[in-house]
KOLBA-657505 format. One record per residue: residue in one letter; chain; x, y, z of N, C-alpha, C, CB in turn. Coordinates in steps of 0.1 Angstrom, whole numbers, plus 2048, in hexadecimal, padded with zeros to 3 digits. Last residue first. Glycine has a CB too. Layout:
+------+-------+--------+---------+------+---------+----------+-------+--------+---------+------+---------+----------+-------+
| resn | chain | n_east | n_north | n_up | ca_east | ca_north | ca_up | c_east | c_north | c_up | cb_east | cb_north | cb_up |
+------+-------+--------+---------+------+---------+----------+-------+--------+---------+------+---------+----------+-------+
|    A |     A |      X |       Y |    Z |       X |        Y |     Z |      X |       Y |    Z |       X |        Y |     Z |
...
+------+-------+--------+---------+------+---------+----------+-------+--------+---------+------+---------+----------+-------+
//
This chain:
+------+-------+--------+---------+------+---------+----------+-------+--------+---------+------+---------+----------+-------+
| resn | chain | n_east | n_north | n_up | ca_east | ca_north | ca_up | c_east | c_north | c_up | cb_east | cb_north | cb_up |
+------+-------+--------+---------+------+---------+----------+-------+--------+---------+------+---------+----------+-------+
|    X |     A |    8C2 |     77A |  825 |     8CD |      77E |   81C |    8C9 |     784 |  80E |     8D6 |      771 |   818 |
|    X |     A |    8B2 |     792 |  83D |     8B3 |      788 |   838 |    8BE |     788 |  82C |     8A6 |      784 |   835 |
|    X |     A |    8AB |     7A6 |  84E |     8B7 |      79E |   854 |    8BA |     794 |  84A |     8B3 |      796 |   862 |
|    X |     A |    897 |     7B8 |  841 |     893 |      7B2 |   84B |    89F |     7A5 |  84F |     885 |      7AE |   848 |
|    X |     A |    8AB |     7C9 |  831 |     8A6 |      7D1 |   83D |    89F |     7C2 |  84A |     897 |      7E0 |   834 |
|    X |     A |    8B1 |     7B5 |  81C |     8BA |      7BB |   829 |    8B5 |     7BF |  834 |     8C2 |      7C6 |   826 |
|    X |     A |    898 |     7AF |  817 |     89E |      7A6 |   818 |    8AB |     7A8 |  825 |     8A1 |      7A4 |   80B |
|    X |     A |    88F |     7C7 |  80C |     887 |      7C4 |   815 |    890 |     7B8 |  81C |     878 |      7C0 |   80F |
|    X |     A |    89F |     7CB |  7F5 |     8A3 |      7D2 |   800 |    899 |     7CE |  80C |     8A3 |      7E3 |   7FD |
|    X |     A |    89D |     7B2 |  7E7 |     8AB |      7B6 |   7EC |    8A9 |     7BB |  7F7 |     8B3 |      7C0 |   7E4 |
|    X |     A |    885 |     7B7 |  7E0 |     884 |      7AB |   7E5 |    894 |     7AE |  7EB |     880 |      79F |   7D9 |
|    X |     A |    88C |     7CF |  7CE |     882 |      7D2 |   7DC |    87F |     7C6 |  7E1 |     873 |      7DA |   7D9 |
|    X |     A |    89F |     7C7 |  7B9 |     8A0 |      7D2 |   7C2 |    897 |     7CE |  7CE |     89C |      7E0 |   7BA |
|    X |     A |    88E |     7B7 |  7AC |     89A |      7B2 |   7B1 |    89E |     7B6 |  7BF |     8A3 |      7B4 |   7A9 |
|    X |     A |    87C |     7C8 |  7A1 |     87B |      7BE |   7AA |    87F |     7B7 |  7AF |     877 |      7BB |   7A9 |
|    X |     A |    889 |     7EB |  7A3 |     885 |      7DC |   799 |    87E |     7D5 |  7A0 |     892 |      7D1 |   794 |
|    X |     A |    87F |     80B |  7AD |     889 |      7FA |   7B2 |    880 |     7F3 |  7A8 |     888 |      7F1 |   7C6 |
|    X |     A |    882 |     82D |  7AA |     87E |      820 |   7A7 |    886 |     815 |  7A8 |     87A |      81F |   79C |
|    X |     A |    875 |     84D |  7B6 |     883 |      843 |   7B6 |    87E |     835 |  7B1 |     88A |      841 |   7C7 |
|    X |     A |    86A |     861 |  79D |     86A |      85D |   7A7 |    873 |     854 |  7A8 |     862 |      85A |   7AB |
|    X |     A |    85B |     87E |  78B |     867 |      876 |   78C |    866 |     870 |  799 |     874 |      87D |   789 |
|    X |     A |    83D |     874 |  776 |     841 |      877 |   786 |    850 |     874 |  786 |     838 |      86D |   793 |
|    X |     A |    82A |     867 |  765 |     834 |      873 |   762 |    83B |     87A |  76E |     82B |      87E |   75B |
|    X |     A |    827 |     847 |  766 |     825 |      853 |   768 |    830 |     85E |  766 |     820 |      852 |   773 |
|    X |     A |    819 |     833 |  74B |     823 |      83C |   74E |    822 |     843 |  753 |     828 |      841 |   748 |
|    X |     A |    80E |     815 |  737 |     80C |      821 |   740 |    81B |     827 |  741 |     805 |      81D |   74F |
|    X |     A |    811 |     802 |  728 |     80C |      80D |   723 |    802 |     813 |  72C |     807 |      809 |   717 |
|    X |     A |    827 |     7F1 |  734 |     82C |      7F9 |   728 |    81E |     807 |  722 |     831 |      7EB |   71A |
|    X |     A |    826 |     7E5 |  750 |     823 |      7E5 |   742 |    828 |     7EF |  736 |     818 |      7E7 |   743 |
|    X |     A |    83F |     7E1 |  76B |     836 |      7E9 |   766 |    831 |     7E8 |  759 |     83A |      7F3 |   767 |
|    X |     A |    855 |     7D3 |  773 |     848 |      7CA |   770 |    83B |     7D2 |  769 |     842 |      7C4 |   781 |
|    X |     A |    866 |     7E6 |  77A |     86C |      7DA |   771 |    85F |     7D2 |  76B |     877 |      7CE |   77A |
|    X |     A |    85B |     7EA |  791 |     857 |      7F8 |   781 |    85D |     7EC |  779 |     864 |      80F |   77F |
|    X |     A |    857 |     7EA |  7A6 |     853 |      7DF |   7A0 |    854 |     7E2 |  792 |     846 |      7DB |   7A5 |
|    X |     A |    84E |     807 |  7B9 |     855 |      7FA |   7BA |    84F |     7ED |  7AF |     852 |      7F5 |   7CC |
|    X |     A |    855 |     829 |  7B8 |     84C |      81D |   7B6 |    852 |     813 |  7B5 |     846 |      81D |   7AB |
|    X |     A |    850 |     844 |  7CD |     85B |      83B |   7C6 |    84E |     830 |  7C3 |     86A |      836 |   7D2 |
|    X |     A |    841 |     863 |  7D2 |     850 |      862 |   7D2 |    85C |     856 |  7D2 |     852 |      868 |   7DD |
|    X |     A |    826 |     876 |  7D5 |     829 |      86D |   7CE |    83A |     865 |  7CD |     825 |      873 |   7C3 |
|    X |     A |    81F |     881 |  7F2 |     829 |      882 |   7E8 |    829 |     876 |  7E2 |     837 |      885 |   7EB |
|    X |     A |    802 |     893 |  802 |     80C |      885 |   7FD |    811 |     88B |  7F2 |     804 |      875 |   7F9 |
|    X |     A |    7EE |     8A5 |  809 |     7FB |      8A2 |   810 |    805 |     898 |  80D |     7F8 |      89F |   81C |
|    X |     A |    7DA |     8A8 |  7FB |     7E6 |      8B2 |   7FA |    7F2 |     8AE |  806 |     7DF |      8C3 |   7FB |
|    X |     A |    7C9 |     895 |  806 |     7D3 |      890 |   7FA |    7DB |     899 |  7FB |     7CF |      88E |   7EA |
|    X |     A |    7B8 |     88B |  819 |     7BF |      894 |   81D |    7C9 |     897 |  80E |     7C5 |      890 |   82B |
|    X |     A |    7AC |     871 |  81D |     7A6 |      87D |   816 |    7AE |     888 |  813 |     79A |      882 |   81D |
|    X |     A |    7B4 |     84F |  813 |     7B6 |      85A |   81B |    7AE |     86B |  815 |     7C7 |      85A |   81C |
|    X |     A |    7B0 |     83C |  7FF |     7AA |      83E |   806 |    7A9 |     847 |  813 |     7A9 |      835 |   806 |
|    X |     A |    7C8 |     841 |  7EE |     7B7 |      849 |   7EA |    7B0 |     84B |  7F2 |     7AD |      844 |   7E3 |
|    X |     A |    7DF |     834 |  7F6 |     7DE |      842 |   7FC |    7C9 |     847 |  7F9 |     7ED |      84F |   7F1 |
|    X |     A |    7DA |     815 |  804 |     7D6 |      81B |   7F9 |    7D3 |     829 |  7FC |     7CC |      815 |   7F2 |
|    X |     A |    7EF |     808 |  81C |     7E2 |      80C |   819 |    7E0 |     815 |  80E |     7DD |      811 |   824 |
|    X |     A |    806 |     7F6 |  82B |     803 |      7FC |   81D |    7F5 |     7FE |  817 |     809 |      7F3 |   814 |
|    X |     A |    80E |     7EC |  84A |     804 |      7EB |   843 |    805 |     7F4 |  836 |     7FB |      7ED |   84A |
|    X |     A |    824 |     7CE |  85A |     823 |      7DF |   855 |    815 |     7DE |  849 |     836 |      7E5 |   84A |
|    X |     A |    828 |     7BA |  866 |     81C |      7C1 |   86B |    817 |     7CF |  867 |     81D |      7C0 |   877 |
|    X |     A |    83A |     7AB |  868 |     83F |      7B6 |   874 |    830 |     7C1 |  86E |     855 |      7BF |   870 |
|    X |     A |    832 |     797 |  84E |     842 |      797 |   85F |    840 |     7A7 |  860 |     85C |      791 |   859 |
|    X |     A |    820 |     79D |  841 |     81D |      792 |   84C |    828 |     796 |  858 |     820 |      77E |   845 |
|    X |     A |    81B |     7BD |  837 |     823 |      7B4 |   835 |    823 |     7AB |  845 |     832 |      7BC |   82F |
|    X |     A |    7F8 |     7C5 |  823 |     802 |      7C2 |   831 |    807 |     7BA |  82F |     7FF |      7C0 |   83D |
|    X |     A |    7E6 |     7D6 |  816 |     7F3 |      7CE |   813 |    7FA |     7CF |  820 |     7FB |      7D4 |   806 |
|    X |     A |    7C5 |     7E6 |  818 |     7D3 |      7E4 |   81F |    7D8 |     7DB |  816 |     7D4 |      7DF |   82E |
|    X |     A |    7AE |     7E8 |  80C |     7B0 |      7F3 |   814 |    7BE |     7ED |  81A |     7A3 |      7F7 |   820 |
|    X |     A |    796 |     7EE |  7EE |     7A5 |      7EA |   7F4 |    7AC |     7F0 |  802 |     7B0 |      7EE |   7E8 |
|    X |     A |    775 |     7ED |  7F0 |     77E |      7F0 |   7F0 |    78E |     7EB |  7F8 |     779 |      7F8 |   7F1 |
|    X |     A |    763 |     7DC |  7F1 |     76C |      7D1 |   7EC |    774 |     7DD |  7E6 |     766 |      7C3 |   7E0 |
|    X |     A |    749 |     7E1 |  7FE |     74C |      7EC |   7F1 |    75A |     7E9 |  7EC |     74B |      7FE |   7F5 |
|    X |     A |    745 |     7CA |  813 |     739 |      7D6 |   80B |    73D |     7DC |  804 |     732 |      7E0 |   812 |
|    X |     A |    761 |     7C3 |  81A |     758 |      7B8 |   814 |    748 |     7C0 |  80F |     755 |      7AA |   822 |
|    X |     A |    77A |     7D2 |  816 |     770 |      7D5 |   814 |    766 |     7C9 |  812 |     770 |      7DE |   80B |
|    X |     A |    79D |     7C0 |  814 |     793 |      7C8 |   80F |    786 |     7CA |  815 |     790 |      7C5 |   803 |
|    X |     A |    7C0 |     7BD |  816 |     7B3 |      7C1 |   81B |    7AA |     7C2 |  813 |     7B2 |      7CA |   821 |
|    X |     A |    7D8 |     7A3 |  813 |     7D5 |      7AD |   80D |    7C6 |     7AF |  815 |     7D6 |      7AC |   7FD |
|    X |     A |    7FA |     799 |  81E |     7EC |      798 |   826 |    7E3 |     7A5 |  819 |     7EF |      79F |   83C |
|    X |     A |    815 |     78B |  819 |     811 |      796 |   819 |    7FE |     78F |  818 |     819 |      79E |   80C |
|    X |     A |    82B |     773 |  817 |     82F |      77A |   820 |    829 |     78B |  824 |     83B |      779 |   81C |
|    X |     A |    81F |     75E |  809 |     826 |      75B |   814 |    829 |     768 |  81C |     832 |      754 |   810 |
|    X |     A |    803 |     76E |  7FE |     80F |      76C |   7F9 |    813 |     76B |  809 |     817 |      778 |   7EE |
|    X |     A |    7E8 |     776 |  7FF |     7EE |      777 |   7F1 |    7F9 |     772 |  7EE |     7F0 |      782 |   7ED |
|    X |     A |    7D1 |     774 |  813 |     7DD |      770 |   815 |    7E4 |     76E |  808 |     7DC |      766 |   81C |
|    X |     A |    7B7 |     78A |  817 |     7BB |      784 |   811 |    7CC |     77D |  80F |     7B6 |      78A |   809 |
|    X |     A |    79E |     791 |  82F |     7AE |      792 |   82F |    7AE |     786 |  825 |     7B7 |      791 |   83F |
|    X |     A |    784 |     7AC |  833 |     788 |      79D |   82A |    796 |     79F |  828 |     780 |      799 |   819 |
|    X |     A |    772 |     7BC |  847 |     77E |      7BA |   83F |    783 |     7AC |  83E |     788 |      7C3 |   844 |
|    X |     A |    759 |     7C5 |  854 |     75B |      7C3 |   848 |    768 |     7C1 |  841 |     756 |      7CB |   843 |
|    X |     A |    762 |     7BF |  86F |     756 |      7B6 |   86B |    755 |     7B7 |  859 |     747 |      7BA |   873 |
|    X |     A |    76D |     7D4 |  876 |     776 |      7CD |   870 |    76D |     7C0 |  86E |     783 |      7CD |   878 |
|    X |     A |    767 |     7F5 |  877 |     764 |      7ED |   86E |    768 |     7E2 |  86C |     766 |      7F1 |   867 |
|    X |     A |    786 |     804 |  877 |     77C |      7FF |   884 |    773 |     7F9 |  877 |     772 |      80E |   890 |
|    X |     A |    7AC |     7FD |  87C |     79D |      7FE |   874 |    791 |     7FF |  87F |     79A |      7EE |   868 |
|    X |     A |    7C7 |     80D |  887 |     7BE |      807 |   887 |    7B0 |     809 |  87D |     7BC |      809 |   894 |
|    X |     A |    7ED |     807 |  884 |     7DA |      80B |   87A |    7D0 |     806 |  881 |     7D6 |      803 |   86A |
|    X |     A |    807 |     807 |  886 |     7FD |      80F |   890 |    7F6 |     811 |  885 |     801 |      81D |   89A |
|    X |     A |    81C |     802 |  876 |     812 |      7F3 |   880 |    808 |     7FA |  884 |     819 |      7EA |   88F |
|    X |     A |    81B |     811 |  854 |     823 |      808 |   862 |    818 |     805 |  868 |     82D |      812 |   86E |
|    X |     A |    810 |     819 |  841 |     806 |      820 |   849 |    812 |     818 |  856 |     7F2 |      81A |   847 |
|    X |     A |    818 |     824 |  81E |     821 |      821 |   82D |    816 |     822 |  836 |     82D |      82D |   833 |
|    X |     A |    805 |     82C |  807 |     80C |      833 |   811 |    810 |     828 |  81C |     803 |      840 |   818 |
|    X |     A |    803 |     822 |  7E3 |     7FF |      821 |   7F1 |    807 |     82C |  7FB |     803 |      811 |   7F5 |
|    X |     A |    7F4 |     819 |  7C7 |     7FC |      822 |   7CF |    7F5 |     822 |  7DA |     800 |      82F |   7CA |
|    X |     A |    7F6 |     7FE |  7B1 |     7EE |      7FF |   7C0 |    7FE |     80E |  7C2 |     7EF |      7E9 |   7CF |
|    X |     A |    7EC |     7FF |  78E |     7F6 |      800 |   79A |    7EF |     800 |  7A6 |     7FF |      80C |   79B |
|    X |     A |    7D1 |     7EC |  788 |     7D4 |      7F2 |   784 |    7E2 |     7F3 |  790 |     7CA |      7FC |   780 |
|    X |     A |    7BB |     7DB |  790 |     7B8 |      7E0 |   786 |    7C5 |     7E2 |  783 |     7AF |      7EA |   785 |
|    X |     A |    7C3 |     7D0 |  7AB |     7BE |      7DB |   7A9 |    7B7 |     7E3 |  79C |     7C6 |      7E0 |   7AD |
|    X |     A |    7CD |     7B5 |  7AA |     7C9 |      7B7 |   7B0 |    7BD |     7C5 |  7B3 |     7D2 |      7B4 |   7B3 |
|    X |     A |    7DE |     7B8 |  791 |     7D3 |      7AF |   78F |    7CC |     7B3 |  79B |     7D6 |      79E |   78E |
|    X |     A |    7F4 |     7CB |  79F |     7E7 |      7CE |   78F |    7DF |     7C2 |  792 |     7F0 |      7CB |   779 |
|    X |     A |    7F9 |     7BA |  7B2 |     7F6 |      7C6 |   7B4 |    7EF |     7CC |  7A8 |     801 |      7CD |   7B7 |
|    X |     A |    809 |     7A3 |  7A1 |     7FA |      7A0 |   7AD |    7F3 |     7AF |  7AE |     802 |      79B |   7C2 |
|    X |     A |    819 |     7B4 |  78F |     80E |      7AE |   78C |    803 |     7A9 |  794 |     811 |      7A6 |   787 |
|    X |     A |    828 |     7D4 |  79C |     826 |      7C3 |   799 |    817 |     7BB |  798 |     82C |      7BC |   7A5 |
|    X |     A |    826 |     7E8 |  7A1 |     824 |      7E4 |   793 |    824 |     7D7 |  796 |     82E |      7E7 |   789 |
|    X |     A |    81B |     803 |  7BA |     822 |      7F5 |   7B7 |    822 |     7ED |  7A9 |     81A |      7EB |   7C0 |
|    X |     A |    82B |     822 |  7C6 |     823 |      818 |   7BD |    825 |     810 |  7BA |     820 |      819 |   7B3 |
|    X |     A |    828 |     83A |  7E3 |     82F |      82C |   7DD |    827 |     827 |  7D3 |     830 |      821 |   7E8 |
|    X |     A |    82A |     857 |  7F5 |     821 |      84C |   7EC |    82C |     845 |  7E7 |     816 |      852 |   7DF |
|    X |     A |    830 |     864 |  80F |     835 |      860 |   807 |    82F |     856 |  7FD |     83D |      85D |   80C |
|    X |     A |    826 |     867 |  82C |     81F |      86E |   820 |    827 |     86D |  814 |     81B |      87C |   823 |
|    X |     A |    81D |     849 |  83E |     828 |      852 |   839 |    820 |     85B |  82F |     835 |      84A |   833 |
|    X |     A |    810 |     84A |  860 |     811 |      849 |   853 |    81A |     84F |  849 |     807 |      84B |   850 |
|    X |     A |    808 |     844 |  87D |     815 |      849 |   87C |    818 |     847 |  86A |     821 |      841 |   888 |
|    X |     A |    7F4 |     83B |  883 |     7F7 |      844 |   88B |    808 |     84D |  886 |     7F6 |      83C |   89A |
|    X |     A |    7D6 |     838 |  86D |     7E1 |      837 |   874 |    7E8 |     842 |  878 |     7E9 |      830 |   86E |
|    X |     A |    7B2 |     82D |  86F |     7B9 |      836 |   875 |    7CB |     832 |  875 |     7B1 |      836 |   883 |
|    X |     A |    798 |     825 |  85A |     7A9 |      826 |   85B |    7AB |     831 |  863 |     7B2 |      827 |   84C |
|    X |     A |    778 |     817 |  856 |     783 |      820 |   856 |    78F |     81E |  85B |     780 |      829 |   859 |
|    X |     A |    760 |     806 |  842 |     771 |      804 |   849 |    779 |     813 |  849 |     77B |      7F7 |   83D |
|    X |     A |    747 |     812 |  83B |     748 |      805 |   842 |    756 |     803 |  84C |     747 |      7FB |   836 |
|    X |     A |    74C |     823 |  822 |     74D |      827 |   82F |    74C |     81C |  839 |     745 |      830 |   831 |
|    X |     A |    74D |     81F |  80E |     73F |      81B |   80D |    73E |     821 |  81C |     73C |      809 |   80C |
|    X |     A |    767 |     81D |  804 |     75B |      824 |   7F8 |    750 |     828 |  805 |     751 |      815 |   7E7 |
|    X |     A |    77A |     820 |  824 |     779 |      81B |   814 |    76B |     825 |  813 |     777 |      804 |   810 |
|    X |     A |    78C |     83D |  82D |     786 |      830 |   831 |    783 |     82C |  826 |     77A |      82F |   83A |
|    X |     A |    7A5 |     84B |  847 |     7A2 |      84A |   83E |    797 |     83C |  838 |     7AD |      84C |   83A |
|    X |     A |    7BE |     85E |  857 |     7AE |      85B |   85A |    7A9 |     858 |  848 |     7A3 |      86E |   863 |
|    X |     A |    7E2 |     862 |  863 |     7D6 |      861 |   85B |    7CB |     857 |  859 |     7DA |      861 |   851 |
|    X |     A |    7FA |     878 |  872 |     7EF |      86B |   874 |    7E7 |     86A |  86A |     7E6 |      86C |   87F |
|    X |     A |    81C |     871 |  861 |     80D |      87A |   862 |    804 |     86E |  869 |     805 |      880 |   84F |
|    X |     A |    838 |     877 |  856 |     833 |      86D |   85A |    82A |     877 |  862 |     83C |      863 |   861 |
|    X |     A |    852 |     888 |  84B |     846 |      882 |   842 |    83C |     876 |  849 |     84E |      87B |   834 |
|    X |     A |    862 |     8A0 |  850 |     85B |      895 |   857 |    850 |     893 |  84C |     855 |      899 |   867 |
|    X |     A |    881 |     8AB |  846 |     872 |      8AC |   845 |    86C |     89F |  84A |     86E |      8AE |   836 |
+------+-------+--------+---------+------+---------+----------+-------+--------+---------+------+---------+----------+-------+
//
């Protein structure tokens, strides 16, 4: 099954839209704490890889959160619109802001070791600690 789609999508206010070219329709959730403080709450996202373009880009505020991740937003409706990783430029855009929803799978969450205790989703999905997903980013990008 191919799970990789173009997708058109923009913040609250419409100011910033999203074009990528090659997106995944696999949703992802993040628990970790930058990602709750950052959002309220979990950040679920889709895979958008290097091909995104915004147009709008007089309104986007890049926040540098961490040696190795870039976060977006909306400077008119300080909606969230990316997590990007600095080495190789991959983007993680918040599925909501896409319209199309009957096309995503909810299907792993990363950080669940960090998750609170008084939430839960009822979804079976695959899950990495934080051990786990600093590992596998670690292999995949050459590192020990």
């Amino acid at each position: 099954m191919d799970n990789r789609i173009e997708g058109k999508g923009r913040c609250l206010c419409g100011a910033v839209e999203i074009a990528a070219t090659t997106m995944n329709t696999q949703v992802g959730t993040c628990h970790c704490r930058m990602c709750r403080r950052w959002g309220g709450g979990p950040l679920m996202t889709v895979d958008c890889g290097t091909e995104v373009v915004f147009s709008g880009p007089q309104h986007i505020v890049r926040y540098d959160s961490s040696d190795w991740a870039q976060r977006g937003f909306c400077s008119r409706c300080g909606s969230h619109l990316f997590y990007l990783l600095k080495d190789g430029g991959r983007y993680f855009v918040p599925v909501g802001l896409f319209d199309e929803e009957d096309r995503f799978q909810f299907t792993h969450q990363i950080f669940i070791d960090r998750k609170p205790a008084f939430y839960s989703f009822a979804n079976v999905t695959d899950n990495m600690t934080e051990e786990e997903v600093f590992s596998h980013f670690a292999q995949k990008e050459g590192g020990s």
